[in-house]
VMD Tcl script that builds the backbone (N, CA, C; Angstrom):
set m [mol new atoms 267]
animate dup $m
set s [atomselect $m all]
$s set {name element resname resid chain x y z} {
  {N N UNK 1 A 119.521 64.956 96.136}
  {CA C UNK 1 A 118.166 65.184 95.644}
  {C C UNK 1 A 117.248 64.095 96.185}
  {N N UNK 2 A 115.967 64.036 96.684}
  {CA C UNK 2 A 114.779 63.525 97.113}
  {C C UNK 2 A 114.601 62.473 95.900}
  {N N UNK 3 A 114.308 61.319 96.560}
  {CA C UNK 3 A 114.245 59.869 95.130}
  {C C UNK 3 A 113.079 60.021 96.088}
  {N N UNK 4 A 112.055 59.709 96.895}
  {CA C UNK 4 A 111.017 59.128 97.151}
  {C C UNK 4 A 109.589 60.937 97.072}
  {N N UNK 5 A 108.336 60.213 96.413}
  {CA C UNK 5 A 107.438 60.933 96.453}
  {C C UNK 5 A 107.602 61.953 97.585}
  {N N UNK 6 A 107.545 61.500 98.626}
  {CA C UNK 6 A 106.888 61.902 99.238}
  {C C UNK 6 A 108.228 62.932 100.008}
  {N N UNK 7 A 109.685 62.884 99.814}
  {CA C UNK 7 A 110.380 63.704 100.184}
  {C C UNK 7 A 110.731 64.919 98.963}
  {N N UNK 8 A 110.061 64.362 97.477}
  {CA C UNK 8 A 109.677 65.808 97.221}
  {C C UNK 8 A 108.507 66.821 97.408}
  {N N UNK 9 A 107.421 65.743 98.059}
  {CA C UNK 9 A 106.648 66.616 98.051}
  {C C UNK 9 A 107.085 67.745 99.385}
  {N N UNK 10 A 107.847 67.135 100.184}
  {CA C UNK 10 A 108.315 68.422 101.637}
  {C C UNK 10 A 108.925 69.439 100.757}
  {N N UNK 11 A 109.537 69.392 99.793}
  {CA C UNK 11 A 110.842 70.357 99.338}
  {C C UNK 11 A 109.563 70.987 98.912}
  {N N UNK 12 A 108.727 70.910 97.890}
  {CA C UNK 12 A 108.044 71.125 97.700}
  {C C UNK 12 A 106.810 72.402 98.432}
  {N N UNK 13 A 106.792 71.823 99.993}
  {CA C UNK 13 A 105.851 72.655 100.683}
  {C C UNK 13 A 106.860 73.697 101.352}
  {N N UNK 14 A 108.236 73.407 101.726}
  {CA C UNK 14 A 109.065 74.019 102.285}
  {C C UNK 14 A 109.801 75.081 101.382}
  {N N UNK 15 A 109.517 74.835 100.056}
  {CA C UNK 15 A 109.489 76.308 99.384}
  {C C UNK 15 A 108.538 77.369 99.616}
  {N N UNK 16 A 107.478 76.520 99.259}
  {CA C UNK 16 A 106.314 77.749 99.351}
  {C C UNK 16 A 105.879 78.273 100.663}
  {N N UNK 17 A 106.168 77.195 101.962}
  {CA C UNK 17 A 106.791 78.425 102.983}
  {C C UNK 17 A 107.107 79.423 103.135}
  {N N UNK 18 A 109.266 78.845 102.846}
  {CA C UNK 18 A 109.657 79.807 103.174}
  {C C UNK 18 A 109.198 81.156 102.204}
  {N N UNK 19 A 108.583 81.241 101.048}
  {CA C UNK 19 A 108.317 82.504 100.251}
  {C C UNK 19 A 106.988 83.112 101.268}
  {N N UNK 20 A 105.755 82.367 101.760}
  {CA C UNK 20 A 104.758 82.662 102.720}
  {C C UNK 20 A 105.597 83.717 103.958}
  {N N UNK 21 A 106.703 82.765 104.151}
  {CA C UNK 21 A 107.403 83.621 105.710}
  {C C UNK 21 A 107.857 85.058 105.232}
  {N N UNK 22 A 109.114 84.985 104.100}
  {CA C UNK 22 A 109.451 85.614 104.053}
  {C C UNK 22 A 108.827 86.858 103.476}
  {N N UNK 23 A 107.822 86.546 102.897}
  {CA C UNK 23 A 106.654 88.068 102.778}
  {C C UNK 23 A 106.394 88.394 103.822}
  {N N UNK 24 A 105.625 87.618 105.007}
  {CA C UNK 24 A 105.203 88.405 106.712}
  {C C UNK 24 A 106.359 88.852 106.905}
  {N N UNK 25 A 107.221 88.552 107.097}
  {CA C UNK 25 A 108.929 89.284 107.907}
  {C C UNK 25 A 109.033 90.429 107.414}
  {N N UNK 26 A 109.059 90.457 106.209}
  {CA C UNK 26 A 109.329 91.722 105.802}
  {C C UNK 26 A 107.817 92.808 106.081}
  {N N UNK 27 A 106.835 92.205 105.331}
  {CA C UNK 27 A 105.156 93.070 105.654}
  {C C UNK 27 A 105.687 93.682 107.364}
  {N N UNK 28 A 106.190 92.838 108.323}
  {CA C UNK 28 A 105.957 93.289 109.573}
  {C C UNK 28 A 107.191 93.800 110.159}
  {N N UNK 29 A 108.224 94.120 109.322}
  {CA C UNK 29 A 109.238 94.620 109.523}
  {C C UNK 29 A 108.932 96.232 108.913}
  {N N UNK 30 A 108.260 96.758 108.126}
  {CA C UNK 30 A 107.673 97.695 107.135}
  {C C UNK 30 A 106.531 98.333 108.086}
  {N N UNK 31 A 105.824 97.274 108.775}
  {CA C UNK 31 A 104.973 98.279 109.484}
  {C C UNK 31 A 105.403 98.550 110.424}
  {N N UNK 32 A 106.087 97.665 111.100}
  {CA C UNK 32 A 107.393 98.581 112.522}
  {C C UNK 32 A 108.024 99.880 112.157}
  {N N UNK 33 A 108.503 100.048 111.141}
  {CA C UNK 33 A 109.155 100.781 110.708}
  {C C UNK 33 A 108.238 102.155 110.530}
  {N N UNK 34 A 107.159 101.894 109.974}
  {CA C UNK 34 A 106.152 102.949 109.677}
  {C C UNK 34 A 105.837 104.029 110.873}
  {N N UNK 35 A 105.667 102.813 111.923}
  {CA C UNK 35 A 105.562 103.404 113.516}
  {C C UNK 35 A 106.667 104.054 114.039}
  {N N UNK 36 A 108.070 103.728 113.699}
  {CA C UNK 36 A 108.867 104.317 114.139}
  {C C UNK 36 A 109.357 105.838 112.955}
  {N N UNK 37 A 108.978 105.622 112.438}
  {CA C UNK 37 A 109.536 106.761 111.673}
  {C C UNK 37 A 108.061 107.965 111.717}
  {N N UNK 38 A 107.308 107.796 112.181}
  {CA C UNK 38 A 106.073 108.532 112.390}
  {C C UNK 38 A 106.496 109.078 113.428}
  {N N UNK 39 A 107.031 108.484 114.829}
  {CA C UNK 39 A 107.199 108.612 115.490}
  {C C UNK 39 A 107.968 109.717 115.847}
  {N N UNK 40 A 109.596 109.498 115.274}
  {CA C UNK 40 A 110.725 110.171 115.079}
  {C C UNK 40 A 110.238 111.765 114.711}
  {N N UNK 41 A 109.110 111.517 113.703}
  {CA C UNK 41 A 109.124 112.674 112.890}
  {C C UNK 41 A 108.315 113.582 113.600}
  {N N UNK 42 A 107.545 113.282 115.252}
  {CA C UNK 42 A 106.770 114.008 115.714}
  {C C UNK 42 A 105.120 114.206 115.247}
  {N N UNK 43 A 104.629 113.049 114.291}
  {CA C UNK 43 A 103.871 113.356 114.067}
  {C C UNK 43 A 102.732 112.803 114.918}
  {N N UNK 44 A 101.549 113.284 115.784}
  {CA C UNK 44 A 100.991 112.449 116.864}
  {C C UNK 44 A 99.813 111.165 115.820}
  {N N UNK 45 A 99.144 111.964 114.729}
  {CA C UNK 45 A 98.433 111.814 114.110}
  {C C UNK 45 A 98.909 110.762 112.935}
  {N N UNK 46 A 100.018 110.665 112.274}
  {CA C UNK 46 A 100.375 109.810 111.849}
  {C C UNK 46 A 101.308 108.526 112.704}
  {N N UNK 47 A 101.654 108.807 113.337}
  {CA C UNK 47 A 102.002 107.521 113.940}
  {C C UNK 47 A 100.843 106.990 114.963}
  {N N UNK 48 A 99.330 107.577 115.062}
  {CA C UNK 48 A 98.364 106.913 115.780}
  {C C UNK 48 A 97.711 105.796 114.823}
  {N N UNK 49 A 97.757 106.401 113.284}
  {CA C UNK 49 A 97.407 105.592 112.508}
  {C C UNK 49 A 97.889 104.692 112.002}
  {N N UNK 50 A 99.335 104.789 111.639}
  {CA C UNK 50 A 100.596 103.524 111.753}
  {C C UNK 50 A 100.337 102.916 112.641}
  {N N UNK 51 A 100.577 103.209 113.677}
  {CA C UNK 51 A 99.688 101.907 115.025}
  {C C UNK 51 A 98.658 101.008 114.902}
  {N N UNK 52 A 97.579 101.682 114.799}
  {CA C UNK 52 A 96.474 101.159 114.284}
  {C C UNK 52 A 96.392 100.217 112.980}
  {N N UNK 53 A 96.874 100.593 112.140}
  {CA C UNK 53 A 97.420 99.340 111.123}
  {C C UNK 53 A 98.296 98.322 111.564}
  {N N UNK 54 A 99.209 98.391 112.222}
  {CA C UNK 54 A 100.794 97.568 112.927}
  {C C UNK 54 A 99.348 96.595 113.760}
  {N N UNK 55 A 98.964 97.194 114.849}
  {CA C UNK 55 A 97.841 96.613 115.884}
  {C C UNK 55 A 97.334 95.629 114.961}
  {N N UNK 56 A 96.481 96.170 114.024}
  {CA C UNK 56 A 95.535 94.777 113.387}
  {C C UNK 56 A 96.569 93.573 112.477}
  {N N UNK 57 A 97.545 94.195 111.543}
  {CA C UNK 57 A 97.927 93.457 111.005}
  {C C UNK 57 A 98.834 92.531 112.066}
  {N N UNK 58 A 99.670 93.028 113.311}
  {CA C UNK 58 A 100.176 91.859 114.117}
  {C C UNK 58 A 99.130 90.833 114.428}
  {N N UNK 59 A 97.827 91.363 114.695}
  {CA C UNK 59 A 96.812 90.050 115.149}
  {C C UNK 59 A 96.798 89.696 114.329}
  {N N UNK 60 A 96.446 89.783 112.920}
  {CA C UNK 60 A 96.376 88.896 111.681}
  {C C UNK 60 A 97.782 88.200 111.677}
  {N N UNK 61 A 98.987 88.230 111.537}
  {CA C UNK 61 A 99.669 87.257 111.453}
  {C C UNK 61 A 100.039 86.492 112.969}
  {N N UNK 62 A 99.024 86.853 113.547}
  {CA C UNK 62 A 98.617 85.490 114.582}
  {C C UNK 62 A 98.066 84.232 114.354}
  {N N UNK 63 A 96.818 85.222 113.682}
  {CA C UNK 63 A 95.355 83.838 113.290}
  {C C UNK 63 A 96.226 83.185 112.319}
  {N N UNK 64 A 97.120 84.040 111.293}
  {CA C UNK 64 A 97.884 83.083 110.091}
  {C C UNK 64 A 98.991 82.091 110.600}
  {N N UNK 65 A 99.578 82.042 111.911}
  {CA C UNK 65 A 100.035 81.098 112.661}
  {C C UNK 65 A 101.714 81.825 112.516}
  {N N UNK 66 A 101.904 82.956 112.176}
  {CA C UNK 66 A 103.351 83.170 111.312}
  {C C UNK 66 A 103.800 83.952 113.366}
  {N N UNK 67 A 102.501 84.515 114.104}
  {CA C UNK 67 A 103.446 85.412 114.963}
  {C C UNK 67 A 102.578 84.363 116.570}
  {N N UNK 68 A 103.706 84.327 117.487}
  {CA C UNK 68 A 103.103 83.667 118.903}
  {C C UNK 68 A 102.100 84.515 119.064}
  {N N UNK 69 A 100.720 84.430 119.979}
  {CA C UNK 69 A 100.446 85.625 120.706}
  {C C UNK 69 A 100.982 86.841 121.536}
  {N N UNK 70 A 101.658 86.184 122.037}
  {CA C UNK 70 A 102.246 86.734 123.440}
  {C C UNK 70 A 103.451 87.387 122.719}
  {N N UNK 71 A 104.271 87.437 121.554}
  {CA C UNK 71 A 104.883 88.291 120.557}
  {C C UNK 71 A 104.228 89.659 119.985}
  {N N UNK 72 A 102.925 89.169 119.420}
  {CA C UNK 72 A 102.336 90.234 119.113}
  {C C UNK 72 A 101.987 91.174 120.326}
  {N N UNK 73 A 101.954 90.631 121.312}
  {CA C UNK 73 A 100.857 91.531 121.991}
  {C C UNK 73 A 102.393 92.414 122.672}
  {N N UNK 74 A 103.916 91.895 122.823}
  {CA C UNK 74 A 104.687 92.506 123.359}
  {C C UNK 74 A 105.206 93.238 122.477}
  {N N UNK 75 A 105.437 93.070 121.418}
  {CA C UNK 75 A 105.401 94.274 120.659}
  {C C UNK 75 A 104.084 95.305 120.081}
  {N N UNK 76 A 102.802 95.183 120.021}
  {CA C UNK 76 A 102.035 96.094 120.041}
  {C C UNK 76 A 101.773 97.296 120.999}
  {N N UNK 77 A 102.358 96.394 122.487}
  {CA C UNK 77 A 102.466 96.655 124.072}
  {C C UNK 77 A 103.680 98.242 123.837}
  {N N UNK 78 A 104.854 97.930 122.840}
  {CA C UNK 78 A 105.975 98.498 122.714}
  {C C UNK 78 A 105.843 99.907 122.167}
  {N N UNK 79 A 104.923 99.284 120.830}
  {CA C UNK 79 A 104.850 100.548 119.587}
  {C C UNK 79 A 103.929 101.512 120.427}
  {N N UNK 80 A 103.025 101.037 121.362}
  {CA C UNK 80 A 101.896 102.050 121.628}
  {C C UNK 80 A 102.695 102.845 123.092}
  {N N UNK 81 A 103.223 102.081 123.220}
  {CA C UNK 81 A 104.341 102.929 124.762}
  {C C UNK 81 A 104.693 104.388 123.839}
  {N N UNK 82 A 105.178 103.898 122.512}
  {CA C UNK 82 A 106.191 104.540 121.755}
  {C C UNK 82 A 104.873 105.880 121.313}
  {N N UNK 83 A 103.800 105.548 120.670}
  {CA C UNK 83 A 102.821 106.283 120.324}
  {C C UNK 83 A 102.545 107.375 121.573}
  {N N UNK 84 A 102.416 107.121 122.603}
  {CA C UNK 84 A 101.869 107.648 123.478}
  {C C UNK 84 A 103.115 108.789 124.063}
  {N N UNK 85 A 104.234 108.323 123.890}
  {CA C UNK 85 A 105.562 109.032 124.086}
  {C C UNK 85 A 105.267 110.589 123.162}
  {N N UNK 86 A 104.910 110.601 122.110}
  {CA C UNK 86 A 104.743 111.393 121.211}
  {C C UNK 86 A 103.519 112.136 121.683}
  {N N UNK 87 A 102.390 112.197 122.555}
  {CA C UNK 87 A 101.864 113.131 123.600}
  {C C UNK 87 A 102.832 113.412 124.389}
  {N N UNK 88 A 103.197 113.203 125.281}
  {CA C UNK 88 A 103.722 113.672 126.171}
  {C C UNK 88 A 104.979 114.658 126.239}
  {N N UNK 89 A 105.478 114.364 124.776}
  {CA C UNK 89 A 106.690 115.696 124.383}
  {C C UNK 89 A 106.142 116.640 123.558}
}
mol reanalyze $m
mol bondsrecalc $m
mol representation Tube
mol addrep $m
């Protein structure tokens, strides 16, 4: 256990972290999912709009520091390959 101030105050911030992280992981594991199962199901119209939510909320957990850029943008890059797949069949 932490005897000095200031190494409880880390335990401290490193809880409320990991609870911060582990809400985005999952939030952005849920909207992947949304896209892919829209997808699956043939719908063009619902998985354009799953996209469109996935799209903004990956940039938002940019500005929140939780996703790299260059993450978001390769998976947004992915889902919309995937969106666009669903015209073409």
């Amino acid at each position: 256990m932490a005897n000095h101030k200031s190494a409880k105050k880390r335990i401290k911030q490193t809880i409320k972290r990991t609870e911060r992280n582990r809400y985005y992981r999952t939030r952005l594991k849920n909207i992947v999912k949304a896209v892919h199962e829209a997808v699956e199901a043939g719908d063009k119209t619902a998985a354009a709009e799953a996209f469109k939510i996935a799209n903004k909320q990956l940039h938002h957990f940019v500005s929140k520091g939780f996703l790299k850029k260059e993450t978001a943008s390769r998976k947004v890059s992915r889902l919309h390959k995937l969106v666009n797949a669903v015209d073409a069949a």
